[in-house]
Every structure is written in structure tokens, then in C-alpha cells.
N, C-alpha and C positions, 0 to 999 in steps of 0.2 A: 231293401231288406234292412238296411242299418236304421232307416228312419222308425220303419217298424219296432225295430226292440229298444229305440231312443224312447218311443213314445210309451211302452208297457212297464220301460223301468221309470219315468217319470210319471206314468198311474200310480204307479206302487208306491214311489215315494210319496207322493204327494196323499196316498190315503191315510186318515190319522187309525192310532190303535188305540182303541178300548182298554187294552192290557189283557191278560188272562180271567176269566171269571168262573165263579164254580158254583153252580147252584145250589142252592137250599137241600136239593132233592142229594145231590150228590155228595152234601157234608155229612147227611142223614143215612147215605148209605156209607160211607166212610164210619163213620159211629159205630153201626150197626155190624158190621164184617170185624171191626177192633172188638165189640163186646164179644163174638163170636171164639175172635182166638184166644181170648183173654178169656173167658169163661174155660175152655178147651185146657187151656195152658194150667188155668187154678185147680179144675178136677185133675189135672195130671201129676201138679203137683204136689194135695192131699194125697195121691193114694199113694205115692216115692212115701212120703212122710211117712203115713201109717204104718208100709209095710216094714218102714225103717222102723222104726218104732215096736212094733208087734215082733219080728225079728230080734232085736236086740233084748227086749224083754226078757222072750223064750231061751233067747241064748242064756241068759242070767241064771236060770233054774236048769239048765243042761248040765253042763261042764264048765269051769269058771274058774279062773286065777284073780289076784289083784289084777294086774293089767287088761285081763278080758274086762272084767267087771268093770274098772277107769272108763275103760275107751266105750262099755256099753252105755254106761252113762249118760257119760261126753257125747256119744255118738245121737241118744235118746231128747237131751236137752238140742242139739245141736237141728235134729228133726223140727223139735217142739217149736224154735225158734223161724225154722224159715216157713213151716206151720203159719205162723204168726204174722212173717212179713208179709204172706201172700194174701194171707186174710186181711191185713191192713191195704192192701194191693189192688184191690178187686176192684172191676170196672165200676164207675157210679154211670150209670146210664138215665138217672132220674134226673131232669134238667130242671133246675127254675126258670122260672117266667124271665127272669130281669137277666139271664145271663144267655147272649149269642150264641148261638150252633154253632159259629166257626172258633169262636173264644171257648166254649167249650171244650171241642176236638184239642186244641191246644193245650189244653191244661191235662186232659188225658195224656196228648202225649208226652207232655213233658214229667209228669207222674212217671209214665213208661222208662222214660230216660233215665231218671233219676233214679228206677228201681236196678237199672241195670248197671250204672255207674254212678256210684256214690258211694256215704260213709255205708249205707244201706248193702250193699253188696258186699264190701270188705268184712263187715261184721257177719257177713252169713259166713264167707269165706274162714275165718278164723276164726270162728265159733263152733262150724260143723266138719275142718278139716281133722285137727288134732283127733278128735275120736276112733274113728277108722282105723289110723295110724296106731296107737295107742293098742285099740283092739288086736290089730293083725301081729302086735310086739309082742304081745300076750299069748296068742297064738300059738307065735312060735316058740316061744318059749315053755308053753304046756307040749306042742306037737313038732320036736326037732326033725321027725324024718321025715316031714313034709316042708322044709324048709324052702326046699326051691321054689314049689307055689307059691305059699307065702310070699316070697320076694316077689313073684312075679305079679301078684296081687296088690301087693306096697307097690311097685313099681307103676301098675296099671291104673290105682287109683290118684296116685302124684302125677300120670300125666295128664289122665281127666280134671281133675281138682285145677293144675297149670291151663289146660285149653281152656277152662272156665275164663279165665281172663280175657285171652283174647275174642271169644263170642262175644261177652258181655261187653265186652267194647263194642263192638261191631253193632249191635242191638242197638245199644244207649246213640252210637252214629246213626244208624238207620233212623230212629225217629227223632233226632237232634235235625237230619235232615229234610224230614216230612213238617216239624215246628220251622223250621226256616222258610220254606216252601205257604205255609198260610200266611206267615207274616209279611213276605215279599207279597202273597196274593191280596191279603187284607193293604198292604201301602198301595199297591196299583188299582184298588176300589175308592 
């Protein structure tokens, strides 16, 4: 019996590896599931914008203080903006001739990464948080006997605003990992 498994594990070693390989078909469909969520993720996040936008507008012509008014602004520009990075964001699915499917996905993802960690996230972050803040200060200050909400509203969107960090980390790793993972696969080709 012992010769038996001397001789299976010296099959095995002795057999060479190819390395891992991914097919054409399966960079293609890799692409193709990324434009998927990525489209998904862009309409989801025009319509935050919009309704942030069309909201805070409305609000302007309701009931309105300085402070409302500041933070509707703030809050309107701060929409406008990630508006904007999203649209600079969006998947390019149109490939040229001269540049590889796997080289491609790569640079997708690394687009990805860089949308979720960078100067690019920071700037969403303190461009669109102040306004909120600002709003809700105003708020309270037009409506003191609903003050509790209020705080617990200021409260609720400072700890959403703070999880925002740690996802976007998480995110920009997730596909920091899947780019490490083609480049390891691209050197064993």
C-alpha cells in the first residue's frame, strides 16, 4: 500500500503546471456582468441625485431660513457633483482593436478602485456631507420642538456618511483584488 501512494505522489509531482488559464469567453463574460452592475449602480445613482436635487429645490420655495437655504444649496451642488463623477465613471464597454480583453478588464477595474478610493471619493465626501448637516442645523433652528428628530436625523446621517468609508474601502479592495488576480494570471501565461 505504501508503494502505491509513493508512486501517485510522485505522478503528481512530476506532472508540469500550465498555471491557471481563463478564457477569452470568460474575460468576456467577466466584462459583461461588470457592465451589468455598473450600469445598475449608475441608474441608481442618478435617481439618489435627482431626487436629492428635486427635494432640496422644493424645499427652497416651502419654508426656508438662511441655514435651510446654505445646506439646500450645499446639499444641491454636492448631488450635482457626484452626478458628475458617476457620469465620468460609467462603464466603456466599446473595446479597440489594439487593446486586450484581459488588459481591458484591468483597467476597468482599476477605474473601479480608484472610484472608490481616492482624491475622487474624498471630494464626494466633503463636498456632499456639509450640506445635510448645515440643512438639518437650520431645521432645527426654524422647528425647536422637533428637536429630538432632528438629532437623531444629524446623528443617522453622520453614521451613514462615516460607514461610507469603510465600504468604499472594502470595494476599492475587492477589486484591488480581482486586478492582482489577472496580473498574477497574465505573468503565469
Amino acid at each position: 500500500m505504501a508503494d502505491n501512494n509513493d508512486d501517485v505522489v510522485a505522478l503528481w509531482q512530476a506532472q508540469g503546471s500550465d498555471g491557471f488559464r481563463i478564457s477569452t469567453e470568460e474575460i468576456q463574460r467577466r466584462i459583461e456582468t461588470m457592465n451589468r452592475k455598473l450600469r445598475r449602480r449608475t441608474i441608481d445613482g442618478y435617481l439618489i441625485c435627482a431626487v436629492l436635487t428635486v427635494f432640496f429645490i422644493g424645499w427652497m420655495f416651502v419654508e426656508t431660513n438662511a441655514l435651510q437655504a446654505v445646506g439646500s444649496i450645499l446639499t444641491i451642488i454636492g448631488a450635482g457633483y457626484l452626478a458628475w463623477q458617476i457620469r465620468q465613471n460609467r462603464f466603456r464597454a466599446v473595446l479597440t482593436g489594439d487593446v486586450p480583453l484581459l488588459q481591458h478588464l484591468r483597467g476597468e477595474l482599476a477605474r473601479q478602485r480608484d472610484f472608490h478610493w481616492s482624491a475622487l471619493f474624498w471630494r464626494r465626501i466633503i463636498l456632499f456631507a456639509p450640506g445635510p448637516l448645515i440643512f438639518l442645523a437650520g431645521f432645527a433652528q426654524a422647528h425647536p420642538e422637533i428637536g429630538g428628530m432632528i438629532r437623531f436625523e444629524t446623528i443617522s446621517f453622520i453614521v451613514i456618511a462615516v460607514a461610507a468609508i469603510p465600504l468604499n474601502l472594502w470595494m476599492a479592495r475587492r477589486y484591488q483584488r480581482q486586478i492582482d488576480d489577472l496580473t498574477q494570471l497574465q505573468e503565469e501565461q
